[in-house]
C-alpha positions as CSV (number, residue, x, y, z in Angstrom):
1,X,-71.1,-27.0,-9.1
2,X,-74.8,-27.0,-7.3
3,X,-73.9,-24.6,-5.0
4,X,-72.5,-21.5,-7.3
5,X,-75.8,-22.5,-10.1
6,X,-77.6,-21.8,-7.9
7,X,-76.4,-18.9,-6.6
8,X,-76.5,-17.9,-9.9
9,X,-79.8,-19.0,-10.3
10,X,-80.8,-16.6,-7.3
11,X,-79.2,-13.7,-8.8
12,X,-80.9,-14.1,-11.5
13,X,-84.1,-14.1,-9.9
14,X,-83.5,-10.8,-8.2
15,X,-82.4,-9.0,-11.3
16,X,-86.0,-10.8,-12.8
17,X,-87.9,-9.0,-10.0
18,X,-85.8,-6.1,-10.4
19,X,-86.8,-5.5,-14.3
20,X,-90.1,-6.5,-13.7
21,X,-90.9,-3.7,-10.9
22,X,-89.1,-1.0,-13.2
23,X,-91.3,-1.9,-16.2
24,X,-94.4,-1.8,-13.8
25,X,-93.0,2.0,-12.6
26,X,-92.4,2.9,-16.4
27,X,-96.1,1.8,-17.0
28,X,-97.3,3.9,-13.8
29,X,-95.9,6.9,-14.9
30,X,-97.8,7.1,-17.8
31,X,-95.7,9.2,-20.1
32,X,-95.4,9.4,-24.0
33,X,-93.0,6.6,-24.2
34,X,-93.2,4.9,-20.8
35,X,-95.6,2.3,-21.9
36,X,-93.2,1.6,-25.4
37,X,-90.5,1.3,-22.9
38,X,-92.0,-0.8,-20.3
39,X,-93.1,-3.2,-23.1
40,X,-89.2,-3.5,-24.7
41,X,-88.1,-4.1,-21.0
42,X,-90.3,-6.8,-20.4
43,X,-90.2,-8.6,-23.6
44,X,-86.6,-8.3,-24.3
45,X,-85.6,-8.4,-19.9
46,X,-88.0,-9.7,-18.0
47,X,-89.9,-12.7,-20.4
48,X,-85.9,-13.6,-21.3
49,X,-84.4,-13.6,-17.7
50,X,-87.6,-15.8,-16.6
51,X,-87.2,-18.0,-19.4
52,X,-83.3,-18.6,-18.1
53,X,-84.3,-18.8,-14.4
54,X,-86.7,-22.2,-15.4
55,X,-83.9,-23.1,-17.4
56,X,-81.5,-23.3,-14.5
57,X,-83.4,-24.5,-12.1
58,X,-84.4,-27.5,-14.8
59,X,-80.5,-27.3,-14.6
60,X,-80.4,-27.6,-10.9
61,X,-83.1,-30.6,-10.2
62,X,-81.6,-32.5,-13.0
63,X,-78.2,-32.8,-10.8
64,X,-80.3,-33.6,-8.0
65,X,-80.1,-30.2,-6.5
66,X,-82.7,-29.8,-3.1
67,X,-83.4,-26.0,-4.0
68,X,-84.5,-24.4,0.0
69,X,-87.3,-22.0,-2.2
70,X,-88.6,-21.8,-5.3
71,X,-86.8,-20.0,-7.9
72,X,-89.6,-18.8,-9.6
């Protein structure tokens, strides 16, 4: 079960980085709505995908898992 959590884990990480560059572009452009936007994405994305990433990898160490990097 280590191996696919944290290939999970991993995942998630990438889809954490991925939301958090696309609210940093939504800020960037500075439109009307952009910053409104950027803020939903990383409150209800980003903050919530991080918060499951330290979650797992809590997950993960508590098995006894040797994680190669650091998930976050």
């Amino acid at each position: 079960m280590i191996g696919p959590l944290t290939e999970v884990a991993l995942r998630l990480r990438f889809v954490y980085a991925a939301s958090v560059t696309a609210a940093l572009a939504l800020r960037a452009l500075n439109g009307e709505q952009d910053a409104e936007v950027a803020d939903c994405l990383r409150m209800g994305v980003c903050d919530t995908l991080g918060q499951q990433v330290c979650q797992l990898k809590a997950i993960l160490e508590g098995l006894g898992a040797k994680l190669a990097e650091p998930l976050r």
